[in-house]
N, C-alpha and C positions, 0 to 999 in steps of 0.2 A: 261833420259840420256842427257850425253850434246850435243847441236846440234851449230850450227853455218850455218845458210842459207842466203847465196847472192841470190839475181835477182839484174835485172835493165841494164846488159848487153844487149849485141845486137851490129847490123851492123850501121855504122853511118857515114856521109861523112866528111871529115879532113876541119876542123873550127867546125864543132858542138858539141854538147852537151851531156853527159849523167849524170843520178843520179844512184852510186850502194848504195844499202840497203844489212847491214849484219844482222838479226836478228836473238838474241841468247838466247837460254834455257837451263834449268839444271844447274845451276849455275849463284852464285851473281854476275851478270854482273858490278854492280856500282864500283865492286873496281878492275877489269882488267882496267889495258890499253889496248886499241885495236889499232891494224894495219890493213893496207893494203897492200899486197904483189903482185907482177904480175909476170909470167912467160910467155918469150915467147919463140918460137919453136925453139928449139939447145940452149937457155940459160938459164945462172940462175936464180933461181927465186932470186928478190929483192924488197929492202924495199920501197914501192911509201910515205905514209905516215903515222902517230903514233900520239895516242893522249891520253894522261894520263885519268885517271878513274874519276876523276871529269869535265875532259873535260879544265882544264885551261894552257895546256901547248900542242905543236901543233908543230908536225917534218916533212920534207917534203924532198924528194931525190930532188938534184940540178935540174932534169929534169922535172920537173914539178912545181915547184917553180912559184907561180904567176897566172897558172892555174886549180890546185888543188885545195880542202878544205876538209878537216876532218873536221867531227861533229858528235855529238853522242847525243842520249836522253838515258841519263838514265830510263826514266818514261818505256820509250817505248823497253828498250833493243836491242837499235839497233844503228850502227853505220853506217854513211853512206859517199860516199866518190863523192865529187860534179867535174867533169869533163867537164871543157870548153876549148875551142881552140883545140878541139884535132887534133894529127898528126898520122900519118902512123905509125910513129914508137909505139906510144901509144899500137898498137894493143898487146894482151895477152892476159891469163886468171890472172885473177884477185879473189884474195884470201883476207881473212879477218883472223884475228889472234887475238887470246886472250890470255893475258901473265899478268900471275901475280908468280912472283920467280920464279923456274924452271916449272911451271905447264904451257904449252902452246895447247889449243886449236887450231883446222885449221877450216875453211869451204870446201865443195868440191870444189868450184871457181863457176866463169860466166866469160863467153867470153867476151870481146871488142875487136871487128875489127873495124877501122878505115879504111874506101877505096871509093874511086870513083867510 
């Protein structure tokens, strides 16, 4: 069946670093585009970043812009979503998405809290 599994959250202090890993089964990962979505508590969830099925085209919400990175191994079926400078506000849970025409996958998420 199809699965979609994040790790790589966690607690971490505002300026550092995290790596999320989405890895995905049950399906030809090489021709979804995958996202990353976050939701945090009382809000929507929204789009952090997106990144086409061959990996050569690369979207980023304004707020993260310069801190973020999407990348993805097809070999490896997994997409992962590289997190530096982070701030308070950062903190959510954090979702991976697979979309190809109306067919959209979710993962259950992994936390980031960002705090002192």
């Amino acid at each position: 069946q199809v699965q979609l599994v994040e790790s790589g959250g966690g607690l971490v202090q505002p300026g550092g670093s995290l790596r999320l890993s989405c890895a995905a089964s049950g399906f030809t990962f090489s021709i979804y585009a995958m996202s990353w979505y976050r939701q945090a508590p009382g809000r929507e969830r929204e789009l952090v970043a997106a990144i086409t099925s061959a990996g050569g085209s690369t979207n980023y919400a304004d707020s993260v812009k310069g801190r973020f990175t999407i990348s993805r191994d097809n070999a490896k079926n997994t997409v992962y979503l590289r997190m530096n400078s982070l701030k308070p506000e950062d903190t959510a849970v954090y979702y991976c998405k697979a979309a190809l025409s109306t067919i959209n996958y979710w993962g259950q998420g992994t936390q980031v809290t960002v705090s002192s």
